[in-house]
Structures are given as C-alpha cells and as structure tokens.
FIKOLFI-540621 format. One line per 10 residues: number of its first residue (from 0); their letters; for each residue x negated, y negated, z of C-alpha. Coordinates in pm, whole numbers, always signed. Example, Ala and Ser with C-alpha at 12.3 -4.5 7.8 and 13.67 -1.06 7.14 Angstrom:
# residues 2
0) AS) -1230 +450 +780 | -1367 +106 +714 .
This chain:
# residues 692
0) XXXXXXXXXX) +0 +0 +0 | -300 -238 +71 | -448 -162 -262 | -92 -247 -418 | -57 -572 -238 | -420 -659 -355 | -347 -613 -722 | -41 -809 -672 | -229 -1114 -509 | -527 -1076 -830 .
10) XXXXXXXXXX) -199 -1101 -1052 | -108 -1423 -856 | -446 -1576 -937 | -440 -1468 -1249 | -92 -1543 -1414 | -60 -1741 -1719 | +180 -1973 -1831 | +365 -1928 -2151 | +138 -1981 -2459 | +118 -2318 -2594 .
20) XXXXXXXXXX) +183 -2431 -2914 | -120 -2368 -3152 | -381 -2686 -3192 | -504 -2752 -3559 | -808 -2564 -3544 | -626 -2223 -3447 | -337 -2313 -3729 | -599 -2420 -3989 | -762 -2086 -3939 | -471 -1874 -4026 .
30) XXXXXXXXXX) -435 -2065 -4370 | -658 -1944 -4692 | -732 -2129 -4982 | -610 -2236 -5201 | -378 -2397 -4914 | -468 -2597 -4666 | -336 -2770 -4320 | -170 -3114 -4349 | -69 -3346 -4091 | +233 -3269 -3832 .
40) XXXXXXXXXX) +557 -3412 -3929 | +758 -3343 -3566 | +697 -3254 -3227 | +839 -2887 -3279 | +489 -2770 -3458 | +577 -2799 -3753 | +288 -2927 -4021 | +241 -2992 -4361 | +81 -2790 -4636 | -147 -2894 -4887 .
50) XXXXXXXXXX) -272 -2764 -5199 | -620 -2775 -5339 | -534 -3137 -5488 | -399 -3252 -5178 | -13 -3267 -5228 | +212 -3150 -5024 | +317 -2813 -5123 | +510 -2705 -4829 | +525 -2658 -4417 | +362 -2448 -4158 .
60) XXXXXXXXXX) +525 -2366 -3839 | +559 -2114 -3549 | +880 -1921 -3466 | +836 -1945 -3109 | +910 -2338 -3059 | +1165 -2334 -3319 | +1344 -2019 -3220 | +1269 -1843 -2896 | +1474 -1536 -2902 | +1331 -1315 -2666 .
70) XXXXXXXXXX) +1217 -951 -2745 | +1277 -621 -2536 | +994 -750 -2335 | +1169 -1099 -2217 | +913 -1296 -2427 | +961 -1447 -2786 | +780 -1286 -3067 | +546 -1587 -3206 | +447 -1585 -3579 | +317 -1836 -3832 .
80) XXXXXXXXXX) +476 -1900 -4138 | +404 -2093 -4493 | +637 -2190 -4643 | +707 -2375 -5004 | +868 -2639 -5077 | +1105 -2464 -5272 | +1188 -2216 -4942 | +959 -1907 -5078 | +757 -1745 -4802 | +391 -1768 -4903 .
90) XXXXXXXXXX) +262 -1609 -4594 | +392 -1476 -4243 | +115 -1418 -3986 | +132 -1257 -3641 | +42 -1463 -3360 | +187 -1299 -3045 | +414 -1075 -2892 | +456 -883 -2618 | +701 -573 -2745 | +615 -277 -2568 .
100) XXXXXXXXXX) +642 -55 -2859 | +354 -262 -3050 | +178 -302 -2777 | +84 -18 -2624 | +256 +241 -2854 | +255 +238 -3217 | +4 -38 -3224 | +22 -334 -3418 | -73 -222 -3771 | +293 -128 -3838 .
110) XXXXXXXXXX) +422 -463 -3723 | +161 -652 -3929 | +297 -438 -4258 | +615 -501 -4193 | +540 -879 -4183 | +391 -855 -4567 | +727 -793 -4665 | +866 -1143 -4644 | +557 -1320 -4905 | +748 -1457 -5256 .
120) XXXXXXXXXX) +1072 -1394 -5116 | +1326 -1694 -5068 | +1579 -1790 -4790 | +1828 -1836 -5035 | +1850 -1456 -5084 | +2023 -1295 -4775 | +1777 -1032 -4594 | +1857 -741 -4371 | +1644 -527 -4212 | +1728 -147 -4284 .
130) XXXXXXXXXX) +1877 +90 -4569 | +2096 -68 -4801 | +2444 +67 -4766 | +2755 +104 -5044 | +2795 -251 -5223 | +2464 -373 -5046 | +2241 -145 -5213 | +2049 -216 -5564 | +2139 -530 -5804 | +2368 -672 -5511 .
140) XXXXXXXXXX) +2133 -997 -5412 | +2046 -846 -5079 | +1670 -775 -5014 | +1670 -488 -4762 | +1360 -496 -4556 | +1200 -162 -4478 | +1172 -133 -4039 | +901 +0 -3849 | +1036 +398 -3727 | +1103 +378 -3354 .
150) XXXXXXXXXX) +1082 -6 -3385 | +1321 -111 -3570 | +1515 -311 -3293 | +1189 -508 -3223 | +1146 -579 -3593 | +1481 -730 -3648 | +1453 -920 -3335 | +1129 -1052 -3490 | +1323 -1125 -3900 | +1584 -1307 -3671 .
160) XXXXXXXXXX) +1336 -1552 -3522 | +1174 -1597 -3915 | +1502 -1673 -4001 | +1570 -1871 -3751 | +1285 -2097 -3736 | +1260 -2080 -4159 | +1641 -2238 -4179 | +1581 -2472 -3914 | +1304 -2648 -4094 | +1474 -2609 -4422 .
170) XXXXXXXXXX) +1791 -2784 -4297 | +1536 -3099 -4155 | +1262 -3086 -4366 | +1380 -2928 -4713 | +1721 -3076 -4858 | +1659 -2949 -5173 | +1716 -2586 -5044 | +2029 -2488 -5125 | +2307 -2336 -4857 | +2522 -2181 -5103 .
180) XXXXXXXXXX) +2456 -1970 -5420 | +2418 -2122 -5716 | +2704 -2190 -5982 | +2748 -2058 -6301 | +2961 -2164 -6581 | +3344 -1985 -6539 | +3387 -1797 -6897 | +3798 -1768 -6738 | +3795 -2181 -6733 | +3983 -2327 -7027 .
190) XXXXXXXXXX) +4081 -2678 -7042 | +4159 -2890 -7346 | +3908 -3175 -7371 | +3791 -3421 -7587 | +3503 -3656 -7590 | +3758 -3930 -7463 | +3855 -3710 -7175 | +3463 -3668 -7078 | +3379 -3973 -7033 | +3728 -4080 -6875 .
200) XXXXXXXXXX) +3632 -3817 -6601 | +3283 -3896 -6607 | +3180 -3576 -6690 | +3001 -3736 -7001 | +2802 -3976 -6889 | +2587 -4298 -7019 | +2268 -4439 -6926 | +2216 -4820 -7080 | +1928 -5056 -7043 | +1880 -5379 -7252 .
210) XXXXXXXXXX) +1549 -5497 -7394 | +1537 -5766 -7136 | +1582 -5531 -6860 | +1303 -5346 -7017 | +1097 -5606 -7015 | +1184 -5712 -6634 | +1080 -5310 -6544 | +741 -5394 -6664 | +729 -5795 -6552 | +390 -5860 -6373 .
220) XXXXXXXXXX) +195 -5581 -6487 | -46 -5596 -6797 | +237 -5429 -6993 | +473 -5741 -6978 | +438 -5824 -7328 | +308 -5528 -7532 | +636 -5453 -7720 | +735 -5706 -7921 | +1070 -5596 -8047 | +1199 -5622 -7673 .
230) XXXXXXXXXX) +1099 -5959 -7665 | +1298 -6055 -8004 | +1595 -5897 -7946 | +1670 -5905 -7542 | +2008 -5833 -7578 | +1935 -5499 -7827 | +1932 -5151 -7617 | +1675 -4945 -7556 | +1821 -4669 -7422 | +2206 -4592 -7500 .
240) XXXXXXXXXX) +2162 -4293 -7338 | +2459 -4007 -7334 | +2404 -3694 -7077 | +2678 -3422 -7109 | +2629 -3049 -6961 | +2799 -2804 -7224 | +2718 -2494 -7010 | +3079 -2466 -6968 | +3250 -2297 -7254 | +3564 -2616 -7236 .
250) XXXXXXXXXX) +3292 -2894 -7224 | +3091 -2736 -7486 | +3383 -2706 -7742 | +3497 -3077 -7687 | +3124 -3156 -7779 | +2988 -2911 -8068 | +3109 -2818 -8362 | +3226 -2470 -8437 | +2862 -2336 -8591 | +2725 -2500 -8301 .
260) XXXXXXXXXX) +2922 -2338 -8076 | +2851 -1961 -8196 | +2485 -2065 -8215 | +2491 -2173 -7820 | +2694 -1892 -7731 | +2429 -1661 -7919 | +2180 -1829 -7694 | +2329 -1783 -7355 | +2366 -1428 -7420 | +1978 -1370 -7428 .
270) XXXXXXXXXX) +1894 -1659 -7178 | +2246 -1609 -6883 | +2094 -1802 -6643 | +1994 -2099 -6841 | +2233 -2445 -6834 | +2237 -2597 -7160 | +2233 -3012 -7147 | +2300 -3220 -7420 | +2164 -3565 -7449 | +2176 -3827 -7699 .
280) XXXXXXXXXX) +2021 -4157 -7759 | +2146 -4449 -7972 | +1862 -4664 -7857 | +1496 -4705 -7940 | +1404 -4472 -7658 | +1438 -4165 -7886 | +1417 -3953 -7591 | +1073 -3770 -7697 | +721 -3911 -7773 | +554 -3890 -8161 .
290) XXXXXXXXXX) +336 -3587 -8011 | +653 -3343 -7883 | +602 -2982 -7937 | +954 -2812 -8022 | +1086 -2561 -7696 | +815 -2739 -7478 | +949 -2960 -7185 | +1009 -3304 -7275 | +731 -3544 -7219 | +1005 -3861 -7158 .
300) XXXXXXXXXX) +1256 -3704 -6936 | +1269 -3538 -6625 | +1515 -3441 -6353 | +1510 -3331 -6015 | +1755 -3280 -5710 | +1762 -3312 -5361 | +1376 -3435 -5406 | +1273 -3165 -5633 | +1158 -3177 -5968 | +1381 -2952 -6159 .
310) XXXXXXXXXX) +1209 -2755 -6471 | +1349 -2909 -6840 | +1275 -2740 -7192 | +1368 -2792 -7510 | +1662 -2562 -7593 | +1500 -2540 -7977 | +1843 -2575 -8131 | +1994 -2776 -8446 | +2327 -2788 -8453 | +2604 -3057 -8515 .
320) XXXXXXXXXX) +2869 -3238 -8289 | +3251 -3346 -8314 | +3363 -3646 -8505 | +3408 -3817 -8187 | +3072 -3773 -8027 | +2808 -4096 -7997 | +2582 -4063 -8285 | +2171 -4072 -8213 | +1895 -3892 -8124 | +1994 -3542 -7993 .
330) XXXXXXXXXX) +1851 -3253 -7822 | +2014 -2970 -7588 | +1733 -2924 -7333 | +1759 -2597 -7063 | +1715 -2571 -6687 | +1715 -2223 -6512 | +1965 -2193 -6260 | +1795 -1939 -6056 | +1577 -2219 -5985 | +1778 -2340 -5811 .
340) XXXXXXXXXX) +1965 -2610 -6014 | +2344 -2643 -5898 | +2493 -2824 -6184 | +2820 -2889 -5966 | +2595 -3099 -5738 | +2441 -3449 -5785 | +2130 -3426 -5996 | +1914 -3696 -6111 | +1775 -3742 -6532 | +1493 -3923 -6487 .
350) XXXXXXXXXX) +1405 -4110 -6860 | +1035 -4252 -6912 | +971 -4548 -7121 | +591 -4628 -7202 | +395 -4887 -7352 | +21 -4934 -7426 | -214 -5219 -7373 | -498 -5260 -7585 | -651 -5177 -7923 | -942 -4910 -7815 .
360) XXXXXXXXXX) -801 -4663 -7570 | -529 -4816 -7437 | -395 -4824 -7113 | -100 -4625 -7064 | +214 -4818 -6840 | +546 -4658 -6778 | +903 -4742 -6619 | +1156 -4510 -6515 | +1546 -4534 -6506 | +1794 -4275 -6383 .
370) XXXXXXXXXX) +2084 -4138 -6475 | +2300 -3935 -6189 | +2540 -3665 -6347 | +2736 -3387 -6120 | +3000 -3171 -6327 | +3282 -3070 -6127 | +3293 -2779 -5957 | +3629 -2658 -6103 | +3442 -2563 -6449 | +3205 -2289 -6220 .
380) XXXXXXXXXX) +3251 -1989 -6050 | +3016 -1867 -5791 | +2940 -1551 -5704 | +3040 -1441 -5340 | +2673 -1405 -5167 | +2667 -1080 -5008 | +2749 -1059 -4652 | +2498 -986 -4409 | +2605 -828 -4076 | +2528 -958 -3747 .
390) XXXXXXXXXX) +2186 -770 -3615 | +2390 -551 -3357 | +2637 -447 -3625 | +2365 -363 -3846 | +2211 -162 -3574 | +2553 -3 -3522 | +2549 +105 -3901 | +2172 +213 -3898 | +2253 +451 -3613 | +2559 +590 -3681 .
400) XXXXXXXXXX) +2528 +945 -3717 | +2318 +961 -3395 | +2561 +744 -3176 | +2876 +959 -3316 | +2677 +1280 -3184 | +2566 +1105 -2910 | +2907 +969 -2803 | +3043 +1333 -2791 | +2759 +1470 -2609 | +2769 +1187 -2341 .
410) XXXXXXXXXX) +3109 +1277 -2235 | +3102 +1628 -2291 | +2832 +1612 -2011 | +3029 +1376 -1792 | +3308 +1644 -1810 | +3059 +1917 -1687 | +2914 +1761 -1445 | +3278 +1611 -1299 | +3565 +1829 -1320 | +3376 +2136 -1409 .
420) XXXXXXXXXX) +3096 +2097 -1207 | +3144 +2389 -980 | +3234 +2658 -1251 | +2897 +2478 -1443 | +2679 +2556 -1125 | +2848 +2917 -1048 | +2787 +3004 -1401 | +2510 +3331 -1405 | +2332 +3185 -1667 | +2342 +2860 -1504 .
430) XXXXXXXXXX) +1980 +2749 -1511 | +1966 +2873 -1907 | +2204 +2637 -1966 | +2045 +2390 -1765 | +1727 +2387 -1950 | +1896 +2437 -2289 | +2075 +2055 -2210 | +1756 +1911 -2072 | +1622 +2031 -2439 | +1835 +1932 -2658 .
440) XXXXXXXXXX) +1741 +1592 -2435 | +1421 +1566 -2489 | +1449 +1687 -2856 | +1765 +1450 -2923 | +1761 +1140 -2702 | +1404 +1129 -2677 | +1206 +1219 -2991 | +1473 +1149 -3227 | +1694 +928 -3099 | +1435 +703 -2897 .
450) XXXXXXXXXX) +1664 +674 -2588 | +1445 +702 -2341 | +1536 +417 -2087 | +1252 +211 -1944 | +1218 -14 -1634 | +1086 -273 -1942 | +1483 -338 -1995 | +1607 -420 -1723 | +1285 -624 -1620 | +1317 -805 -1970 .
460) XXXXXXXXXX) +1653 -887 -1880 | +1588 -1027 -1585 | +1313 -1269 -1747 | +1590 -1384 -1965 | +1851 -1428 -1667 | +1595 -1663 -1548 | +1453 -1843 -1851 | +1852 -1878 -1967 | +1791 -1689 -2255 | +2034 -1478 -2476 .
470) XXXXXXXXXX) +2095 -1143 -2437 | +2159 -1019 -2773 | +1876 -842 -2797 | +2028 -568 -2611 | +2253 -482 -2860 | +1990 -403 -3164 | +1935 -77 -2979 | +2296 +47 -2898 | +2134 +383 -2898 | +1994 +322 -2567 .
480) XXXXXXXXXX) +2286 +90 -2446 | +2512 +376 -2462 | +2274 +570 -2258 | +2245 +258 -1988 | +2647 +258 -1989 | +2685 +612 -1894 | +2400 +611 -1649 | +2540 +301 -1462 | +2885 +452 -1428 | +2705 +786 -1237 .
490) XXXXXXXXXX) +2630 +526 -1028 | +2944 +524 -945 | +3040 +878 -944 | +2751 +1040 -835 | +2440 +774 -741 | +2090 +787 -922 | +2137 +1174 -1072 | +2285 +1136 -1337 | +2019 +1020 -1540 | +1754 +1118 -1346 .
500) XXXXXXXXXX) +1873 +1511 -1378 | +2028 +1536 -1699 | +1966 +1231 -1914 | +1574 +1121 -1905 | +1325 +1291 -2145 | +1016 +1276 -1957 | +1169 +1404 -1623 | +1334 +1723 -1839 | +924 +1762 -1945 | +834 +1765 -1580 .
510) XXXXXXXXXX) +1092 +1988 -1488 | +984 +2239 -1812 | +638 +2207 -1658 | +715 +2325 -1370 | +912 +2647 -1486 | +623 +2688 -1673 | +383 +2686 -1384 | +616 +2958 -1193 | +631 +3191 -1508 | +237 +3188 -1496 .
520) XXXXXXXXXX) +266 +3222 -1125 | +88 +2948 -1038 | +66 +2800 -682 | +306 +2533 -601 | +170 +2265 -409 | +413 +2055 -183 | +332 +1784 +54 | +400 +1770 +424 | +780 +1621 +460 | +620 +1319 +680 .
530) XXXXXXXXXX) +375 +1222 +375 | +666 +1347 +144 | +880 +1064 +302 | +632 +834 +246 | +511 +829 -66 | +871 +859 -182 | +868 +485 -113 | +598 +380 -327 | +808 +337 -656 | +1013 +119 -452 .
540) XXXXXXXXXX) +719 -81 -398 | +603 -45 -759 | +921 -173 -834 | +910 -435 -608 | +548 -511 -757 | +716 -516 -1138 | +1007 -774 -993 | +737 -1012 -837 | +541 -996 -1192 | +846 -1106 -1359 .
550) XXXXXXXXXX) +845 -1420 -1149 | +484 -1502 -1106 | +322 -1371 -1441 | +605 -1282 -1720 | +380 -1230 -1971 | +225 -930 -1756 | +486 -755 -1738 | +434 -503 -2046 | +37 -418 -1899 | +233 -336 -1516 .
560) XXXXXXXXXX) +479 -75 -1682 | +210 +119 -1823 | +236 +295 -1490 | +609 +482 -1678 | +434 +734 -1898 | +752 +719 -2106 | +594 +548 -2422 | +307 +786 -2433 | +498 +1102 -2413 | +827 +1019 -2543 .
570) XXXXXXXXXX) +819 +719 -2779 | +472 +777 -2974 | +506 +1185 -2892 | +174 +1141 -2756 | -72 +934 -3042 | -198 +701 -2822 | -513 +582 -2721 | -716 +930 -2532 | -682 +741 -2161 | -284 +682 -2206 .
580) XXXXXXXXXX) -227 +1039 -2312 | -455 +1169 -2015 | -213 +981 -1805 | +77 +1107 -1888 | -76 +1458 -1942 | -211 +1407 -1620 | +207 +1403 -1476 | +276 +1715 -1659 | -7 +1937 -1557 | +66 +1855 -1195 .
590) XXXXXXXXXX) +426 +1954 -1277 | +291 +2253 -1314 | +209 +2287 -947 | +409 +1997 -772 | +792 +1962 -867 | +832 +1633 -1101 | +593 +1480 -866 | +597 +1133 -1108 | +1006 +1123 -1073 | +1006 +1197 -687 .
600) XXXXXXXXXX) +714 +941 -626 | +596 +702 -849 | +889 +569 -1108 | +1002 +258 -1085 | +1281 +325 -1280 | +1375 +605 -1063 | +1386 +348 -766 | +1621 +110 -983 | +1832 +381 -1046 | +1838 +507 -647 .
610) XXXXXXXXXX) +1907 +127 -574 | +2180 +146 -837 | +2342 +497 -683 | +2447 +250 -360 | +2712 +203 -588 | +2817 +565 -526 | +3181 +582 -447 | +3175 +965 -285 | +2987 +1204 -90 | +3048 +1469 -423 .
620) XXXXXXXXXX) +2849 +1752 -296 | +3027 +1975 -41 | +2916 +2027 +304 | +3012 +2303 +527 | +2937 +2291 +947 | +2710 +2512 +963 | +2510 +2310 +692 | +2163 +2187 +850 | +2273 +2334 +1246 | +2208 +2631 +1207 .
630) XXXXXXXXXX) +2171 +2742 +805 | +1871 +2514 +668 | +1897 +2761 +297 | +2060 +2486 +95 | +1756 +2219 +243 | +1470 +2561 +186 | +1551 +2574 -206 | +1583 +2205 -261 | +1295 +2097 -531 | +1342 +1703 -464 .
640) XXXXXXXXXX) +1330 +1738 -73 | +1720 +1549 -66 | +1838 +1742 +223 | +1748 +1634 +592 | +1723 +1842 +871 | +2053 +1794 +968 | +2258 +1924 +603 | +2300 +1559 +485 | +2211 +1528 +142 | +1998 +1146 +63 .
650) XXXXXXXXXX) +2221 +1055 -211 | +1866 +830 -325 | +1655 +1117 -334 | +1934 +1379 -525 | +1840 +1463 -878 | +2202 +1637 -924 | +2025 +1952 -1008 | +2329 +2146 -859 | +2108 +2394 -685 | +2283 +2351 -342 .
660) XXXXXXXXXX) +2597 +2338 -517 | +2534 +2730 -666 | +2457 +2832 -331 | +2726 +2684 -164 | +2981 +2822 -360 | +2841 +3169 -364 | +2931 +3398 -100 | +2633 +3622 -218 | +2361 +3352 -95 | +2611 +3113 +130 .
670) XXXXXXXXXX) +2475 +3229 +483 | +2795 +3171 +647 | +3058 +3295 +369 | +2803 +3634 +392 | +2809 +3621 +728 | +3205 +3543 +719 | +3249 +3812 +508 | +3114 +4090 +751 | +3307 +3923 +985 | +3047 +3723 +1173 .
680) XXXXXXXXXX) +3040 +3428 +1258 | +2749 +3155 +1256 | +2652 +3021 +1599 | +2513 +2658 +1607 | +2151 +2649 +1642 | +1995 +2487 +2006 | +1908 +2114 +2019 | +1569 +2259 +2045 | +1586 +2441 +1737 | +1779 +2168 +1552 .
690) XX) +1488 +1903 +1654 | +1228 +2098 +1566 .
C-alpha cells in the first residue's frame, strides 16, 4: 500500500496539463514542400498555407481546438490537417491521442494508414467510415472509408473531429465551399421563352461601359491616353456585353437556332458536367485578344464565385442564334460543374480590357469590369446528396449481425441464471455447460466481438462528466454498451457476478487455466484467509489510484490501466510488445495454481463492479441454518473465498459460479438434507468451534 501511495504522489508531481496548441516551429515541421506555413488568421490555430510562390493556397489547423470530441480514453484525438482552398484534403497528420487501442494495442501504424485515406478527397462529398451498404455502395457519391479492425469506434470518433474541425473552418474561412450539391440543368424543365422574356427576367443579362468610362478606369496611370478611339468617341461603347447560360435545354432554345441546338446537345452528351455560357459583344471589346487559341481559356474574361476563380474554356463551337438575339462577337465558353460552379448561385464574369504604352516593348495596363449573373434555380434539378447516418447508427449497421446474436444470447443467459438458475446448477453436466458458455465468451464477445469491458470506460466517462464533454462516444461501440447494460442490471439482481462469472473474457481464461492446472494435477496454491482478506482490497485501492489519476493527471490515465491485462490477451489476442504479453501470461500461468488470482485481487474493474453490486436488491443464494454453524462444505468448495465463517455469502466477493448453489440443492452432498435423510439431525456447532 506504501508503494501504491508513492506512485500516486510521483503522478502528482508529475501530471501534465492538456497539450497546448502547436507553436510555428512544431506546425511548420509537419508541412513538406512544395507547401509551406503562413501566418495565423484566428486565435483557434488555424494558419495559412502557402505555396512555393507565396500565395495562399489554403489553411492548416488542429482538430483538437476546433473540435474536442473526446475519445474512449476521455481525451480528444489531435491531428493536423491541410487543407485547399477549394476544401480538398492535401494532408492529415497525427499529432496525439490517447485511445487505448492505439496506444498500447494495435499500435499506431494502423491509425496513421487510416489517416492517408482522407488526401485529394473533398468535404463536399459525404464520408462514412465502414462498408458501403444497399444505395450507399459504388457510383452513389459516398466515399466509404476503410476502419481499423477492432478500432473502428476510435477511428470514427477521430473522422468526426476531421469533419468537424474541416467544416468549421470552411464555414469561416472558405465561402466558396459549397453546402449543397451542385445543380445541373433539369432535362424535365420546359418553359416557353424568348429573348424578350430573358432579359425581362434577367436571366439574359448585359454588361455596358462607354469609352469615357473606359478612359476614367485607366485615368492617372500611364495608360490614360493610349487609345485614341476612346478619346474621339466618349459616348461609343466598348463593351455591349450580353451573358446568357444556355445549359438549360428552355434557355438554350430561346437563344440558338435549331442546328445550333442539336450541335450543343451533341456536346453535352460527351462533356455532362460541363455548363455551356453564351456571351456576346457588340462593342470594341471583342471579348478575346488577336493571339486566342480556339478551346483554350479566354485570355479577356474570367469568372469566379464566392472568391474563387472559376475555370473558363472555349466551348470550340460555331453555330447561329434566333432572329431576336443581340448581334456581335460570340462565343459559348464551358465551366465544369464538378468544380464546383453552382450556376443557380451568384457568380461573377470578370471582362479585361488592355492597352499598351509605348513603341518598343510596351507596357502592358489593364481594367476590369464585372458582370453578376445567377439563373434561377427553377431551371435545375439537384441531385439528393446521399445521406450519411449519425456515427452511432452507423455503428448500429456495422454490427448488426453480432448485436442480433448477441441480443439473444444476453437474455437467454439472464433467463438461466434467474428463473432457471437452480435446474442450471443441479444439471449433471453442469460445469460442461459452464465452460462451454464461458467459451463461446471468450471466442464470441471477446475475440470477435471485442466486448471485453474495461475500467478505461467508465474512467473516460468520468473525465468527460468533469470536462462537460459529450458522451456520444459511447454509442460508436454499442457492442460493448449492450454488454455494460446487462451487467449493470445484475447489479441489481444479483451484485458484481454477473459479469464477473459469466460475461468477461479474460476471467473465463483464468478460470480455463485453472481447470487446466487440476487436469495436470498441479498443486493449487491458496493464501491464508487473513492475507486473502487483504489483498482482496488492493483493486479497490487500484481503483481508487485510477479515480485520483483522472483528477490530477487525465492524460495518464491510459499508462495506469495497463495494470487490466484485457488489451493484451483479449483485444490484440496477444501481439503485443514481449513485456505486455509476459504480463498477462504471467495471470494465466498462476491460474494454473491460484484460482483467477488477477479477478479476486488485483482488477479494478472487478472493484467497480463489487461497488456497483451495492445495488443488489436480494440475498439470491439460499441459506439453510445449519449453513456456517455447524456445516462449513458450501464455504470448503468455494474458489473465490465469498463465504465467511458464519454461512453468509460477501455478495462483493461472489463470482455467481453457482457452486454452493449445486450443493445446496443436492441432497447427495447437502450435509444436512443427507443427514435429514437418515433421519439425523445436525446439531449446532460450540461457540468454540464456531470461533475458531
């Protein structure tokens, strides 16, 4: 106990606070060329990213900060991410973490590979970690991410906080980023238009500037008076500028002529995701330079929206108009819409007018004028982004077939172990059965079905009681929820046995041991009942020890529960570092000689649990009299030691092994029902005898 306090009081001096955010040097050595670290643009972390010319070219944050969602060890998983300005992961770097699994299980090689997932992928495209299912599979939108086996909940905790932090910036830092998918023309729209009708509803729509208010754009500069037909003619325009999008099959007929309109409709079928804008120019613009390179992008206009440059080309196309349409310079240009252009939203053309000064390599001046255009949304159709469930339904879905089997299992158990608990223990081939359920434990709910429960949970959920965190994370592993629901109602029916008996994987290991150690004849080594007494209070003051970590040094917590063996022998099935598996190896070879000497002494969990049985609503095992004063056979053959001198069972100490239950029910080892049945009865032992 004085070593124990002394570690405790090192743990004191020693505890850290939580992890501060990253300084520049530690960001700026996560980031490879040919990026590099800007300057901070909040007080949240996050920072600009540069390219190799110096522009910015994105942001770099933590998750932490931005989303703290705690993981199954009460502490946020912290990563790094780059990210574009167009919202495309470029990177996604592990800082911290404290997951149990990671660290001291699988190791964090998995977890890093699961992280390279997320690089060129976009938080416009739902994600989802797991198998896609039905609808949600192939060519639905939905990128499934592959999880990390007996991980999985601590990798979707970890693509919730990406996502978390990712839209968080996007929403403050990235306007452009579109919420909802993009549109696409609606071949089912038809609505009889003419040119007339466009530009009444302003779905046409017309850009002029004057040669004087050219000539005030470049007033003051050393381009003032280097076009000469501007200055003759203020009042003449140099840009009469129409911008109409035709994507839409109505618009396009009210604009093109019927040749025009097969040819267009030819060239949507090979390029779907294009939108098709036509602009003309009546002016002296002419909306391309001398030196324009047919199906190039046009070297006078641009666009952009929300604050980013959208991506024009010349559609390559000759075609005519209708009678009514502005005559002039015209071209269809093309933006991809999986760019991200939404046509139904405000987007901005952007036309460039130059001049030169000088005879001998002139100097090159430009002004720009806009022209805002939005086509209304009724001409588009959008396609209904697939759903993503909520993490713990996803979980739910992921682990179906195991929670059905495990949900008939659970209270098939409950049954036997309740209402049929006597027939269960008077049953010949009782302990055959008994070892053939503690099997199909370890086999099922540990190995497989990665249920075996861990003083980390409730510890972690503690941590978030206090920090005022949520609790969600509990539900992305319902597997083992189900298992925490049915051992906290044995609290109430029977105290800490249920799960301690019947439902944990490494005590059913134990217990094989030590049937294993009798077949081979082996001694069996039990301690004195005074030093039996007393170390069966250590795990309460391990668990005390775990409680005070919590408080004093949180992010200790997953180095202190190394003392469960439950990871090494259950979660990893033993590929661990050599000195964990010695450990736990070392638990099961003394199993061999001492009955589940970790589960009567040592587990913290096992003290939660006897804590949790003072819940117990019942004395359930039957006592007769002459239990304890005189007949001491039930107390003899008890394994766990949970039967005092006196016939009393300690409810905190009972493993619901049903041993004492088989012999008090059977009049063939029953002392007094034998003795009854001859006819004989038992006489109460001397207060001598009884105290000795």
């Amino acid at each position: 106990m004085r070593i124990f306090l002394a570690l405790l009081f090192v743990l004191l001096d020693t505890a850290l606070a939580l992890a501060a955010p990253l300084g520049r040097d530690e960001i700026a050595g996560f980031i490879v060329p040919p990026y590099a670290l800007g300057e901070p643009v909040n007080d949240k972390g996050v920072w600009s990213l540069r390219n190799s010319g110096g522009a910015e070219a994105g942001y770099v944050f933590e998750t932490a900060p931005m989303a703290p969602l705690p993981g199954f060890s009460g502490a946020p998983i912290n990563m790094l991410v780059l990210l574009d300005l167009e919202g495309r992961f470029i990177d996604l770097r592990l800082i911290s973490h404290n997951e149990p699994i990671f660290v001291s299980g699988l190791g964090e090689a998995p977890f890093r590979k699961f992280l390279e997932q997320y690089p060129g992928l976009s938080i416009n495209t739902p994600m989802v970690v797991g198998v896609p299912y039905g609808e949600g599979g192939a060519g639905s939108g939905m990128v499934h991410l592959d999880g990390v086996a007996k991980a999985t909940a601590s990798v979707r905790i970890a693509h919730e906080s990406i996502l978390a932090a990712t839209l968080q910036v996007a929403r403050e830092k990235m306007q452009g980023v579109q919420s909802a998918p993009p549109a696409h023309p609606d071949p089912a729209h038809d609505e009889p238009l003419d040119w007339q009708a466009l530009v009444d509803q302003g779905i046409a729509r017309n850009l002029r500037v004057t040669n004087a208010e050219l000539d005030a754009a470049f007033a003051g500069t050393i381009w003032a008076d280097d076009d000469p037909e501007a200055q003759a003619d203020p009042a003449g325009l140099f840009l009469d500028l129409w911008l109409v999008d035709i994507g839409p099959p109505s618009i396009a007929r009210a604009v093109l002529d019927a040749d025009a309109q097969a040819d267009l409709a030819r060239f949507l079928r090979v390029s779907p995701d294009d939108e098709p804008l036509l602009v003309i120019d009546a002016g002296r613009h002419g909306l391309v330079s001398p030196d324009f390179v047919r199906n190039t992008a046009p070297d006078l206009l641009g666009a952009e929206q929300d604050g980013l440059p959208l991506a024009l080309r010349d559609a390559d196309m000759i075609f005519g108009t209708q009678p009514d349409v502005p005559e002039g310079t015209a071209m269809i240009l093309r933006t991809d819409r999986r760019l991200g252009f939404d046509p139904a939203r405000d987007w901005m053309l952007q036309v460039i007018a130059t001049r030169e000064h000088g005879m001998f390599q002139p100097e090159i001046g430009s002004a720009t004028f806009t022209l805002t255009h939005q086509t209304p949304e009724r001409f588009y159709a959008r396609a209904t982004p697939p759903k993503t469930l909520p993490p713990w339904l996803e979980a739910l879905r992921n682990r179906a077939t195991d929670l059905v089997l495990l949900a008939v299992a659970l209270p098939a158990l409950l049954l036997a172990l309740g209402p049929g608990m006597n027939r269960l223990a008077g049953l010949r081939l009782f302990t055959p059965i008994r070892l053939g359920i503690l099997a199909l434990v370890t086999g099922f709910i540990g190995w497989w079905g990665q249920g075996q429960l861990s003083i980390v949970t409730p510890l972690a959920t503690l941590r978030t009681a206090i920090e005022g965190g949520s609790f969600a994370y509990l539900l992305y592993d319902p597997f083992s929820l189900l298992i925490w629901a049915v051992a906290i109602l044995g609290f109430v029916l029977w105290g800490r046995g249920l799960f301690c008996g019947w439902l944990c994987p490494f005590g059913a290991l134990q217990e094989f041991a030590h049937h294993l150690g009798r077949l081979l004849r082996l001694p069996k080594w039990e301690l004195a009942p005074r030093w039996d007494t007393r170390l069966k209070g250590l795990k309460y003051a391990l668990l005390g020890g775990m409680v005070l970590t919590v408080l004093i040094a949180p992010d200790r917590v997953d180095t202190v529960a190394e003392v469960e063996p439950f990871k090494t022998a259950i979660t990893t099935f033993f590929i661990r570092e050599w000195y964990y598996v010695a450990y736990a190896g070392f638990w099961l070879v003394l199993g061999l000689f001492t009955f589940k000497g970790f589960c009567r002494y040592v587990c913290p969990l096992g003290a939660l649990m006897a804590i949790g049985g003072l819940l117990r609503g019942r004395d359930w095992i039957a006592r007769r009299k002459e239990c304890g004063s005189p007949c001491q056979l039930c107390k003899v053959r008890c394994n766990y030691g949970a039967i005092k001198p006196t016939g009393k069972i300690s409810y905190s100490e009972c493993f619901q092994c049903l041993d004492c239950v088989t012999i008090h029910d059977d009049p063939r080892q029953c002392v007094p029902l034998v003795l009854a049945a001859k006819g004989r009865v038992m006489k109460p032992a001397t207060r001598a005898v009884a105290a000795k």
